[in-house]
DRENZATOR-953170 format. One record per residue: x, y, z negated of N, C-alpha, C in turn. Coordinates in steps of 0.05 Angstrom, whole numbers, plus 5000, padded with zeros to 4 digits. Example, Ala and Ser with C-alpha at 12.3 -4.5 7.8 and 13.67 -1.06 7.14 Angstrom:
2
526448864844524649104844526449344844525749554858527349794857525850014843
***
This chain:
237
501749765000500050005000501850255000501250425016502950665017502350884988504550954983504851104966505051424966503951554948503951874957506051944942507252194951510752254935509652334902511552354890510252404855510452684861508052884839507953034840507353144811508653414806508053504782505253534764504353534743501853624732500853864740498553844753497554094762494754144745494354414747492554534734489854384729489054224753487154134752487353844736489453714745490253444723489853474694490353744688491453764661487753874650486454044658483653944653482153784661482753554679480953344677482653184657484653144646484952954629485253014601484953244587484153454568481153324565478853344587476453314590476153014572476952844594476452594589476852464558479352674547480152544516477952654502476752924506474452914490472352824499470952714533468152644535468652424546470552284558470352024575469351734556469351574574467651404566468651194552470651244526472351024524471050874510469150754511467050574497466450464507468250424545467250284554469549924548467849724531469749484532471849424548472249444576474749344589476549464590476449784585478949984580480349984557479749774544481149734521483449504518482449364552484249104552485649104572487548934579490048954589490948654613489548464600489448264627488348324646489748184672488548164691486348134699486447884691484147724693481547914681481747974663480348104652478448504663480848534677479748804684479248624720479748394733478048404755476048314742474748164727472048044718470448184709471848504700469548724696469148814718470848894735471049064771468448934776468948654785466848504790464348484779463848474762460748484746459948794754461248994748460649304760459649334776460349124794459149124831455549164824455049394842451449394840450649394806451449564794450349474770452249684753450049844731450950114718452150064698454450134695456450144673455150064638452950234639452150124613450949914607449749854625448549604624451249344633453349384639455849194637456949254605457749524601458149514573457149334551454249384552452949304538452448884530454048794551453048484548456448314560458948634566461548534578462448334553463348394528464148244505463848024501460648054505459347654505460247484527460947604554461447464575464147394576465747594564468947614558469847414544467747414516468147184506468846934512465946854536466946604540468346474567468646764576470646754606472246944599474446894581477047004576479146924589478446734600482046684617480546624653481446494675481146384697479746024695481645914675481145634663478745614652477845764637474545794629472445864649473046014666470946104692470845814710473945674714473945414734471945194719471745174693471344964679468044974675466645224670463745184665461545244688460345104679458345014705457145234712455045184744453645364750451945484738450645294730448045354713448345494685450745524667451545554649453245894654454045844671454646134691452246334692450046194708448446404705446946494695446246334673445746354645446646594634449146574630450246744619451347024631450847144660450247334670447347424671445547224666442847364670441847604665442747734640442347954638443448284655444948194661446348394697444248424717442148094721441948134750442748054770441248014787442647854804445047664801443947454780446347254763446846994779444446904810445446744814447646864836447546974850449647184867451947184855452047354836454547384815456347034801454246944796454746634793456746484818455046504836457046364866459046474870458946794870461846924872463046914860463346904834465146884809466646564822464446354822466946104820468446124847466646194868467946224891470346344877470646614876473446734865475346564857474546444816476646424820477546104833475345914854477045824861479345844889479646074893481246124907483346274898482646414877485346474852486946194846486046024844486645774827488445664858486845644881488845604906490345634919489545924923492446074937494046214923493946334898495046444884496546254852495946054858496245894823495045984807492946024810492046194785492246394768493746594791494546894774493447084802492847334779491147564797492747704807493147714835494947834855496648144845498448264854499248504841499148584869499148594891499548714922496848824935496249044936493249084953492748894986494748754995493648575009492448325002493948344981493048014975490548004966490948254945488048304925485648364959485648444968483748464986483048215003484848025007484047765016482347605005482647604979478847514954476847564965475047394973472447384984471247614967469847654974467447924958468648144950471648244956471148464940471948744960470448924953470649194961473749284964474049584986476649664983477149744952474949894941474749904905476149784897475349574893476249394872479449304867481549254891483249204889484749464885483449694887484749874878484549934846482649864841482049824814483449704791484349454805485649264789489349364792490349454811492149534821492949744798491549874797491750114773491550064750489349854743488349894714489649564705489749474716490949214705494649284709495549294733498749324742498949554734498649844726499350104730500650184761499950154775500650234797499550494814500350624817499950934819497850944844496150874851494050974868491250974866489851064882487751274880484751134882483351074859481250974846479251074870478250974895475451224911473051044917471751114900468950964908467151224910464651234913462951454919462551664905462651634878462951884855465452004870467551884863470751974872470152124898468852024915468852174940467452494945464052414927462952644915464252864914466352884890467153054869468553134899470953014908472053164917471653344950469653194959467353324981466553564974466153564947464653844937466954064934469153964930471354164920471854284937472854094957474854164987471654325012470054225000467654305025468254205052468353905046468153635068466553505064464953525098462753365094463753045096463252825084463152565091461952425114463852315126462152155151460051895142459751815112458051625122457351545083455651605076454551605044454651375036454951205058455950875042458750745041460850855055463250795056465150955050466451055037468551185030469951245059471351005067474050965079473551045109470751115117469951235137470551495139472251665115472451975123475251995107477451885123480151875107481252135106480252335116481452615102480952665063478152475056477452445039480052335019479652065026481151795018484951935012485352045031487852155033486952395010486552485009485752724986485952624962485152444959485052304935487352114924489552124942492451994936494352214944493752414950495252644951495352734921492652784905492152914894492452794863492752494866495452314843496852474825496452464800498152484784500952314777503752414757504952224760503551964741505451704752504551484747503851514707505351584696504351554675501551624658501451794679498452004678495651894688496251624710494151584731492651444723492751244699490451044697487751234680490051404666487651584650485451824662487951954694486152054713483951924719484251664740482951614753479051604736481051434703478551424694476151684676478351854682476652194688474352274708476052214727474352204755472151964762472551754753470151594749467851674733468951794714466351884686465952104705467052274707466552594713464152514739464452374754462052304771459952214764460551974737458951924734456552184717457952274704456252394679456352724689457252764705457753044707457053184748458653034752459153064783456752924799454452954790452552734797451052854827450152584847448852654864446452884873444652794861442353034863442753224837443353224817443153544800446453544785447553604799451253614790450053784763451653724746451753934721454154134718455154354738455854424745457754654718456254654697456454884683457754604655457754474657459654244635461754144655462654264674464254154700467454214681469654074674471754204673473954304694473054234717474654274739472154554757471254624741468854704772470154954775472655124760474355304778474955264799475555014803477254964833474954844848472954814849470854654867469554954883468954854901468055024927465055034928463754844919460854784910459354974887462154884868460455214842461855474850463155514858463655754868461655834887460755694905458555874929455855824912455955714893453455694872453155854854455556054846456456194839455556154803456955944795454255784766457655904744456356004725458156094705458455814688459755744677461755454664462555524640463955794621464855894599462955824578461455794576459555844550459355504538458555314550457254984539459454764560461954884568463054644581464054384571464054484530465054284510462954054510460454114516458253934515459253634529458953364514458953184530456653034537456352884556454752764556456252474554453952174561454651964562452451854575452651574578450351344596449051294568
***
């Protein structure tokens, strides 16, 4: 995966990640953990399905699919059992063993560190292996799923070619690995810019005026929305 040159802390880094230590979402269970295995099996459950409602039932599932050996070993039916509450559990059920038996095949049983490889896994989005790339390896690149794209559409005042694909408007995509903090900085960015979409940067009514970046956005400026007074406010899911 190509890499963008390191670049100093800029103004805007330094309030989105200011932001995030007081409002981000660190309650969410998988940012607390550090396997592999473990941060693709949340990526995955995430798919189609709102953060809190994964929060809310990830622990129990963690529990009993904590390693790859435990996902190979229990049955279907016991699988979907135990996603049922997500949704769409028999889906998630087939994909999961599908996965990891092809973790278990081509890989021995360990979760790829290379965005090719990680993208060769049946089912998963360009997301996701960027996901794991970062938040499992620390590897310095750029988290972009549709919030991510949002926020920064709105900043730069680019329209997107296509509301379901990211990777369809790579002036975007590139914006968003330009715009990398250094590596030490990026797992905590990215997961700024995830919340900040989620809870802040939102599709139909942005909250524009709890924005901590909305100096530099091109959206509240031609909206012309004052931000000084309640930007400490957080919200959550």
């Amino acid at each position: 995966m190509t890499r963008s040159r390191q670049v100093p802390l800029l103004p805007v880094h330094e309030a989105l990640l200011s932001w995030y230590d007081r409002c981000g979402r660190k309650n969410l269970p998988w940012r607390r953990l550090r396997k592999p295995f473990a941060i693709l099996l949340a990526e995955v459950l995430l798919q189609r399905t709102n953060a809190g409602k994964v929060r809310n039932y990830f622990s129990q599932i963690y529990a009993v699919l904590p390693d790859l050996r435990h996902l190979l070993a229990i049955s279907q039916g016991n699988l979907q059992e135990l996603l049922k509450p997500l949704g769409l559990f028999q889906r998630r059920a087939v994909h999961l063993k599908r996965l990891a038996e092809q973790l278990q095949a081509d890989f021995g049983g360990r979760v790829p560190q290379t965005y090719e490889e990680l993208s060769s896994l049946m089912g998963l989005s360009d997301y996701i292996p960027r996901a794991v790339l970062c938040f499992a390896w620390g590897e310095r690149v750029a988290i972009v799923d549709l919030n991510v794209i949002r926020i920064y559409a709105r900043m730069f005042s680019i329209q997107p070619k296509s509301s379901e694909d990211p990777r369809r408007t790579p002036q975007l995509t590139q914006l968003a690995e330009d715009l990398l903090p250094p590596t030490r900085y990026v797992k905590k960015y990215n997961w700024a810019l995830l919340d900040l979409g989620a809870l802040i940067c939102k599709s139909r009514v942005p909250l524009c005026e709890q924005c901590p970046i909305s100096g530099y956005c091109d959206y509240n400026k031609s909206n012309g929305i004052k931000t000084e007074e309640t930007k400490d406010i957080c919200f959550q899911e």
